[in-house]
C-alpha positions in Angstrom: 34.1 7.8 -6.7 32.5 6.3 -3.8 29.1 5.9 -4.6 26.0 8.3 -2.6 24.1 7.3 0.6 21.0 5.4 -0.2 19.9 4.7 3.6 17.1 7.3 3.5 15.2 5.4 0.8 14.6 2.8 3.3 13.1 4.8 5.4 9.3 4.2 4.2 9.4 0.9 5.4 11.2 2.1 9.0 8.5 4.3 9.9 5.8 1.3 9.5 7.6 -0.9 11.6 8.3 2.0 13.8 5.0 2.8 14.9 4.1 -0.7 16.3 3.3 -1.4 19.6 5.6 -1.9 21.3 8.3 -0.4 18.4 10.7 -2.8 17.6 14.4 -1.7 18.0 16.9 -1.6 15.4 17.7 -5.3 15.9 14.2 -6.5 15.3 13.6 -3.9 12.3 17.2 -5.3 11.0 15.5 -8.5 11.1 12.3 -8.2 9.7 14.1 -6.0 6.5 16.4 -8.6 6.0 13.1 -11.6 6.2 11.6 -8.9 3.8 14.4 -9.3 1.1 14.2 -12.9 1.4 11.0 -13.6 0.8 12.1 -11.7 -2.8 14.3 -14.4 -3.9 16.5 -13.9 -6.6 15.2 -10.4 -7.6 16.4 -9.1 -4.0 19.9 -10.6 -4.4 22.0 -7.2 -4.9 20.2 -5.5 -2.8 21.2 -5.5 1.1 19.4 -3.7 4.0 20.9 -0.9 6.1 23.6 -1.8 9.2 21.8 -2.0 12.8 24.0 1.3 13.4 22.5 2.9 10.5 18.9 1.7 11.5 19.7 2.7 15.0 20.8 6.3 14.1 17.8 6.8 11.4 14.8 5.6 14.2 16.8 8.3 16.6 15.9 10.6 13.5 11.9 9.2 12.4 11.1 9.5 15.9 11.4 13.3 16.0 9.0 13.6 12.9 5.5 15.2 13.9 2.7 12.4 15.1 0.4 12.9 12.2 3.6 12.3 9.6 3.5 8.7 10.8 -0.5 8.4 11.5 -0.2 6.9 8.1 1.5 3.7 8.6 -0.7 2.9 11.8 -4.0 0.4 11.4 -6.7 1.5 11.7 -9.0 1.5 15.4 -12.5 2.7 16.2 -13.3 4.8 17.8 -10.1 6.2 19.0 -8.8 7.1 15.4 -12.2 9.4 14.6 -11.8 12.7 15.2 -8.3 12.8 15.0 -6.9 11.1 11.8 -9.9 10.5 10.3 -13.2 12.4 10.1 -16.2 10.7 11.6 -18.3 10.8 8.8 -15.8 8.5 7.0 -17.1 5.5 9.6 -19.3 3.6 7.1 -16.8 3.3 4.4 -13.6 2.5 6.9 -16.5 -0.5 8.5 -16.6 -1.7 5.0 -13.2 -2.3 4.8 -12.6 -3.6 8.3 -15.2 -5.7 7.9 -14.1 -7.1 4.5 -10.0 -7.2 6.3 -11.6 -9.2 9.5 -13.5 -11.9 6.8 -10.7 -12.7 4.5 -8.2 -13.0 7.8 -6.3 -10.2 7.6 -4.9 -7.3 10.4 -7.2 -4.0 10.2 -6.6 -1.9 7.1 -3.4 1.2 7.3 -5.2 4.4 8.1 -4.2 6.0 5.4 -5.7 3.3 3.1 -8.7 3.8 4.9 -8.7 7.3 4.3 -8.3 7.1 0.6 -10.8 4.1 0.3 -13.5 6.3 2.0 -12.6 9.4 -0.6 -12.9 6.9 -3.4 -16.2 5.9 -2.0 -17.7 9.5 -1.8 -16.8 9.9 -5.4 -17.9 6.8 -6.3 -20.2 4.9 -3.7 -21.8 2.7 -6.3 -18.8 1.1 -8.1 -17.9 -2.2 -7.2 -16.3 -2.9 -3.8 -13.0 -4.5 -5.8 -13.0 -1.5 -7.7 -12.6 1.1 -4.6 -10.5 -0.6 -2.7 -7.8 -1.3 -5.7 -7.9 2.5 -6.3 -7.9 3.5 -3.0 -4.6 0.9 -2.7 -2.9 2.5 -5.3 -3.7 6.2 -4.8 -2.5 5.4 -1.1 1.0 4.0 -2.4 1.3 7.0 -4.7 1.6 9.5 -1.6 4.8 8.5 -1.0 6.0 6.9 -4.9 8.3 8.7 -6.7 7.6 11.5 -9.1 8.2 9.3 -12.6 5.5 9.5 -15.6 4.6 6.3 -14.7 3.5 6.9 -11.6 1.3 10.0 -13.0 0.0 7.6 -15.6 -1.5 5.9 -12.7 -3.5 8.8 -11.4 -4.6 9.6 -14.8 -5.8 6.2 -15.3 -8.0 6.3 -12.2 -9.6 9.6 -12.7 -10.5 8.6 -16.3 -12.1 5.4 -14.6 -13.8 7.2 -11.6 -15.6 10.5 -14.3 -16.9 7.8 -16.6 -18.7 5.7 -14.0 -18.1 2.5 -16.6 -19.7 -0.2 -14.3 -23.0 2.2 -14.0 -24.2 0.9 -17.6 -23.4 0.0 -20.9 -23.4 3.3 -22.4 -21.0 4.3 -19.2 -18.9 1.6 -20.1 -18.8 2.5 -24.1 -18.4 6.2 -23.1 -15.5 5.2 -20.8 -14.0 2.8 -23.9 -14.2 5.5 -26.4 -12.1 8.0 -23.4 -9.6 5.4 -23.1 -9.0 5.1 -26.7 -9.1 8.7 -27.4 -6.9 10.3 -24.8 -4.7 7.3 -25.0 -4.7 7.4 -20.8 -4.5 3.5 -19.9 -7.6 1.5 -18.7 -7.9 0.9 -15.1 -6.5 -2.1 -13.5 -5.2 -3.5 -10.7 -2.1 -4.7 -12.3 0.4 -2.0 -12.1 4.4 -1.6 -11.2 4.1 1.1 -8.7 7.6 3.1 -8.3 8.8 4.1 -4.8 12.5 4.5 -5.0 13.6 1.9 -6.9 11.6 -1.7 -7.9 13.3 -3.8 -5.4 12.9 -1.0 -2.6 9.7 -1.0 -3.6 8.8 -4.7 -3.4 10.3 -4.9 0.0 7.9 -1.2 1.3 5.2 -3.4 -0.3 5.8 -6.9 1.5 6.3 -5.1 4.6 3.3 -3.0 5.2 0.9 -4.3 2.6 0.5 -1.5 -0.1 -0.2 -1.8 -3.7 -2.0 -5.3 -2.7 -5.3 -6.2 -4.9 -8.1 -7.1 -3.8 -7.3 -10.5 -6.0 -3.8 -10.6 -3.6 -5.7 -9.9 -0.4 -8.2 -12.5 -1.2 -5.5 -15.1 -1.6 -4.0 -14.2 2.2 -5.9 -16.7 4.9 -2.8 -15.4 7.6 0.0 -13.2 6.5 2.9 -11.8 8.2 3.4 -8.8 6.2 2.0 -8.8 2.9 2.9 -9.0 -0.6 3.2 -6.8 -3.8 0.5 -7.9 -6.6 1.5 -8.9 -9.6 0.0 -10.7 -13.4 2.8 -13.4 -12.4 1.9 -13.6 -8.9 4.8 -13.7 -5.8 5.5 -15.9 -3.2 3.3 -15.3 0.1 5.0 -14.8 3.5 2.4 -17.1 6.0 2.7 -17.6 9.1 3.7 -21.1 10.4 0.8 -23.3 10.3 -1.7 -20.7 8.9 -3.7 -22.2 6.1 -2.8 -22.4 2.7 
C-alpha cells in the first residue's frame, strides 16, 4: 500500500523562507531544506526533503494564502509593521526584544514572536526578561504544533507559572511550588520537546526560522544562519563562515 503524501507537513518551514525578500525559488528553498537536515546529523538521516517540482508546485499554492496568514513568519520592522500586524501600543515591549536581538547579534525577532512576547509582558511585565521571552517562544511555536497532550501540557505549564507570579517573592514562589505539586501540571522551563508534525520535522521548522529557541540558545548565537532548536543536550549551531565562535 503505497504509503500517504507527507509534503504538506513541510510546508511551515516553506512559508518562512517564502516571505523573504527577494523569495527564494524552489531551487534555493530546496537548498536551504536540505542544509537544514544536515546540520541534524544522524537524527535527520531517514528523513529527505520534498523534490524541487513538489516545492515548485506547493510555493504556486502558499502564495495564494491571504497576507496576514504569512505576516507571521516575517521579522519584525518599525514602524512599518504598527498598525497593521501589530498594535502600536505593543512598541515598548517589541523594542525590548529588538534591542536584546540587535545586542546578542542576532536578525530582528519573527512578528509573531514579538506579538506573543508583548502579550506575555502585559500579563506579566515584572517577571524576568528570560522568563517572557522563553514563554512567549514557546506559546509562538504552539500556534502552529500539533494538537498532542504534550503540547497542551505546555500551555498548562505556562499559565500555572504566569497566575502564580513565582519570581514576585518567596511566598509567590511557595504558593507556585505547592500549585505545581498539587495539580501535578509541570514546572516551567525552557527545556521542552515541542511537537509540529513529527520530531525531525520539527527540528528542521526550528533550525530554519528560529522557534522554540531559549534565551540560553539565543545567548550562545554571536552570527547564525538560521537558528537552532534548544535542547538539555545542546545541538550543533549553523554559523556563518567566519562569524565568531
Amino acid at each position: 500500500m503505497p504509503r500517504p503524501r507527507r509534503e504538506n507537513e513541510w510546508d511551515e518551514a516553506i512559508k518562512s523562507l517564502l516571505v523573504e525578500k527577494p523569495p527564494p525559488g524552489p531551487q534555493a528553498i530546496e537548498a536551504r531544506l536540505k542544509e537544514a537536515v544536515r546540520s541534524m546529523g544522524s537524527k535527520a538521516d531517514k528523513l529527505k526533503p520534498p523534490a524541487r517540482r513538489t516545492i515548485g508546485r506547493r510555493l504556486a499554492e502558499l502564495r495564494q494564502l491571504p497576507p496576514e496568514e504569512l505576516e507571521r513568519y516575517r521579522r519584525f520592522r518599525w514602524p512599518e509593521n504598527m498598525g497593521v500586524a501589530l498594535p502600536w501600543e505593543a512598541g515598548p515591549a517589541a523594542f525590548e526584544l529588538v534591542r536584546w536581538n540587535s545586542e546578542h547579534g542576532l536578525r530582528p525577532p519573527l512578528i509573531a514572536l514579538v506579538r506573543w512576547f508583548w502579550r506575555v509582558t502585559q500579563l506579566a511585565p515584572d517577571a524576568p526578561f528570560q522568563k517572557r521571552y522563553d514563554a512567549a517562544s514557546q506559546l509562538n511555536t504552539l500556534e502552529v504544533a500539533a494538537a498532542v497532550p504534550e503540547n497542551e501540557a505546555i500551555r498548562r505549564s505556562i499559565e500555572l507559572f504566569l497566575a502564580f507570579t513565582p519570581w514576585r517573592s518567596k511566598a509567590d514562589a511557595a504558593a507556585y511550588k505547592g500549585a505545581v505539586k498539587r495539580t501535578k501540571i509541570a514546572a516551567f522551563s525552557p527545556h521542552v520537546t515541542l511537537r509540529v508534525t513529527d520530531e525531525s520535522l520539527a527540528d528542521v521548522l526550528s533550525v530554519i526560522t528560529g522557534w522554540g529557541m531559549s534565551v540560553r540558545t539565543a545567548r550562545e548565537l554571536a552570527d547564525y544562519v538560521t537558528g537552532v532548536t534548544d535542547s538539555p543536550g545542546g545541538k550543533k549551531i549553523m554559523r556563518k563562515k567566519g562569524a565568531p565562535q
